[in-house]
C-alpha positions as CSV (number, residue, x, y, z in Angstrom):
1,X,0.0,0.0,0.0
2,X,2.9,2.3,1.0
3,X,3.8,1.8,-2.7
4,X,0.9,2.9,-4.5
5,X,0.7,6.1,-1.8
6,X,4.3,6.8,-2.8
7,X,3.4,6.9,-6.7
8,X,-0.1,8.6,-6.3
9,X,2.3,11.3,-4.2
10,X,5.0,11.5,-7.5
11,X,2.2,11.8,-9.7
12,X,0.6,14.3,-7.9
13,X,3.4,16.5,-7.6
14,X,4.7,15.8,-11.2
15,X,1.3,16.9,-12.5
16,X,2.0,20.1,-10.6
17,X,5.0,20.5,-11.7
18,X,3.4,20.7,-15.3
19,X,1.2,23.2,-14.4
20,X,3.3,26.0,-12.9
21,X,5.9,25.3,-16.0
22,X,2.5,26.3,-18.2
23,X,1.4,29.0,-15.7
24,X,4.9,30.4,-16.2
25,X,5.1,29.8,-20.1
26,X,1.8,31.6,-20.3
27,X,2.9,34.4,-18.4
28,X,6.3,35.3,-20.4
29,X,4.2,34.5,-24.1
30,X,2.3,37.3,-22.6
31,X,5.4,39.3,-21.6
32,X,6.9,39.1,-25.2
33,X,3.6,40.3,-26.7
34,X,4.0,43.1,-24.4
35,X,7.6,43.5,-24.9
36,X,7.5,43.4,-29.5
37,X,4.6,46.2,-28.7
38,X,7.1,48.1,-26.9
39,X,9.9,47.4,-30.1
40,X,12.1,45.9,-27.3
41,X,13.0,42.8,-29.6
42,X,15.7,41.4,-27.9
43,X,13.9,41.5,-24.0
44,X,10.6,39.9,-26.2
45,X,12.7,37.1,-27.8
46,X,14.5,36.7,-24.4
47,X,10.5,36.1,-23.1
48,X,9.6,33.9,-25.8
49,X,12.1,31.7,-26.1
50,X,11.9,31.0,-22.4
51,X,8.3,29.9,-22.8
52,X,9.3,27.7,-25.3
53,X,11.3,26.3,-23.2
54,X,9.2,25.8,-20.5
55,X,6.6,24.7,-22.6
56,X,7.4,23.2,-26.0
57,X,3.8,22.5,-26.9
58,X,2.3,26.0,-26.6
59,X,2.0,26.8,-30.0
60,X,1.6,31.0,-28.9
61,X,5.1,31.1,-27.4
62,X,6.4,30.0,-30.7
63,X,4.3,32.5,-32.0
64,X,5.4,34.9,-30.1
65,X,9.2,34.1,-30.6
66,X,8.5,34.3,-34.4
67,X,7.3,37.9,-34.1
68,X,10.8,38.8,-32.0
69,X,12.8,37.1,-34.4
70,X,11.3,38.6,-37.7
71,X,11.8,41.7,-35.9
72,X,15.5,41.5,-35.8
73,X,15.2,40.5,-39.5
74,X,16.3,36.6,-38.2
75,X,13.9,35.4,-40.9
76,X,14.7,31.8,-41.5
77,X,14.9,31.1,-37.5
78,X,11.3,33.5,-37.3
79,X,9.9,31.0,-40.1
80,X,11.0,28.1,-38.4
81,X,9.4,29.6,-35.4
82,X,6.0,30.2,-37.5
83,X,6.3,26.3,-38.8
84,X,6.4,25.3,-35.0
85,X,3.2,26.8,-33.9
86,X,1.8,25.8,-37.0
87,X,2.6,21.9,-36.4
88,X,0.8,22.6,-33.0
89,X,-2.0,24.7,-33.8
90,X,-2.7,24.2,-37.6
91,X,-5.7,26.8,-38.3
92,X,-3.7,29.8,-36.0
93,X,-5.0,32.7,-38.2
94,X,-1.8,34.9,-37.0
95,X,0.5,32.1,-37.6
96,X,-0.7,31.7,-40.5
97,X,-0.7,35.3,-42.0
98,X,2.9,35.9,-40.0
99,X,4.6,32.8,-41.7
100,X,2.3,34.1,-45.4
101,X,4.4,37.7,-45.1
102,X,7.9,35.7,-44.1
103,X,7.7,33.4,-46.9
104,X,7.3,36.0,-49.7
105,X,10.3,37.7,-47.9
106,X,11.9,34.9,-48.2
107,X,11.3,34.0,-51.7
108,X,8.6,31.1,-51.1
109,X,5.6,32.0,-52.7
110,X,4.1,28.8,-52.9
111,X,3.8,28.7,-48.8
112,X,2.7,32.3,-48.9
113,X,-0.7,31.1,-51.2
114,X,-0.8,28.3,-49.0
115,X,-1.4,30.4,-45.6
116,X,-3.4,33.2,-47.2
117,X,-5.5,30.8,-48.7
118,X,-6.7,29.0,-45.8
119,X,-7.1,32.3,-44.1
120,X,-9.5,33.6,-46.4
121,X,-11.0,30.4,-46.6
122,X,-11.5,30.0,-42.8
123,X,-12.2,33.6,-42.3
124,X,-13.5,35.3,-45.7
125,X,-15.1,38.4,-43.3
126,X,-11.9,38.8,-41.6
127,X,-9.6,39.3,-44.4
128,X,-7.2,42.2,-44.8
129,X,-6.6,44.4,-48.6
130,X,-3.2,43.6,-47.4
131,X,-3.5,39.9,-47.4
132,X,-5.3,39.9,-50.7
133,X,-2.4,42.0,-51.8
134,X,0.0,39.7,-50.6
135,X,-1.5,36.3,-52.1
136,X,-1.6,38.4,-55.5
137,X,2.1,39.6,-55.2
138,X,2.9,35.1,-54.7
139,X,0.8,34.8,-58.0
140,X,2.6,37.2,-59.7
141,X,5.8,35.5,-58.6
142,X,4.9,32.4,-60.0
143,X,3.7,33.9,-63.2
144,X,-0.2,33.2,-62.4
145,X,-1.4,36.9,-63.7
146,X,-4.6,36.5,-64.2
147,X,-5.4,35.0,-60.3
148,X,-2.9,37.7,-59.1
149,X,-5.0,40.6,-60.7
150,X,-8.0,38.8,-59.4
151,X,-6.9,39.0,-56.1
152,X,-5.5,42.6,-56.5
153,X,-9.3,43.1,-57.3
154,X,-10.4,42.4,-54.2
155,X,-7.3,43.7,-52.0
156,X,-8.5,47.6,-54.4
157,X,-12.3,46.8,-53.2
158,X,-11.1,47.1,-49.8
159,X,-8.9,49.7,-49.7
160,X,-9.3,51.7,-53.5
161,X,-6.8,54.6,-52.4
162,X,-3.9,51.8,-51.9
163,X,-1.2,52.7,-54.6
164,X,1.2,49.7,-54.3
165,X,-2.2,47.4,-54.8
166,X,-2.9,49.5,-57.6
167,X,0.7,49.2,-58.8
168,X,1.0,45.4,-58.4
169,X,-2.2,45.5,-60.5
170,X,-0.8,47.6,-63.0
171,X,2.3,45.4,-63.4
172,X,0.1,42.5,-63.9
């Protein structure tokens, strides 16, 4: 009986242990979203990665350490940041429109129409000119005209007065 009281004891306090090491992870996500708000990159990342750390399966504290990174321009470790919270929380609308904008930076168009698709797809109310913009500039990258003027259509809709949409539309 000792035995099982001893175990029920370790599980107990090992399940606590988990808790407080999400408590905290929680607590410094929120820190670096309070810190990249301030532009104090370096303090945010410092935040971020320590929730990571703490908790490897909390998809916003990748999140979060994306937006420090991409900050300091550290693209490819800010994209491989984005593809972590992604793996963990696949329909993350931010995630997905953070990693859309790092992967036309980085010259990977393909992924950029991938994210912005599903986010217009989930959330067709919620989409931005910008993000219609930015799916058409990944068409136009990939020599798809016509779909990249029809989504510079839509992005001019939104916001008619924009001049690089109506630019990128000219180009097309």
């Amino acid at each position: 009986a000792i035995q099982y009281v001893w175990m029920a004891v370790c599980l107990i306090t090992l399940a606590s242990t988990f808790d407080l090491l999400r408590a905290f992870s929680i607590s410094k996500t929120e820190e670096a979203t309070k810190l990249i708000g301030q532009e104090k990159y370096q303090e945010a990342l410092n935040s971020a990665t320590l929730a990571v750390r703490c908790n490897p399966f909390s998809s916003k504290a990748y999140l979060a350490r994306g937006r420090a990174l991409a900050k300091q321009l550290r693209l490819k470790q800010a994209f491989e940041s984005f593809n972590n919270a992604l793996a963990l929380a696949a329909n993350d609308l931010l995630a997905l429109d953070q990693r859309a904008s790092l992967a036309l930076k980085l010259n990977l168009p393909k992924i950029a129409i991938e994210d912005l698709s599903k986010i217009i797809s989930t959330a067709p109310e919620q989409v931005a000119a910008y993000q219609y913009g930015n799916r058409a500039s990944a068409y136009a990258r990939l020599g798809q005209y016509k779909k990249a003027l029809a989504d510079y259509d839509k992005a001019l809709k939104l916001e008619p007065t924009n001049y690089s949409l109506q630019l990128g539309a000219a180009l097309c």
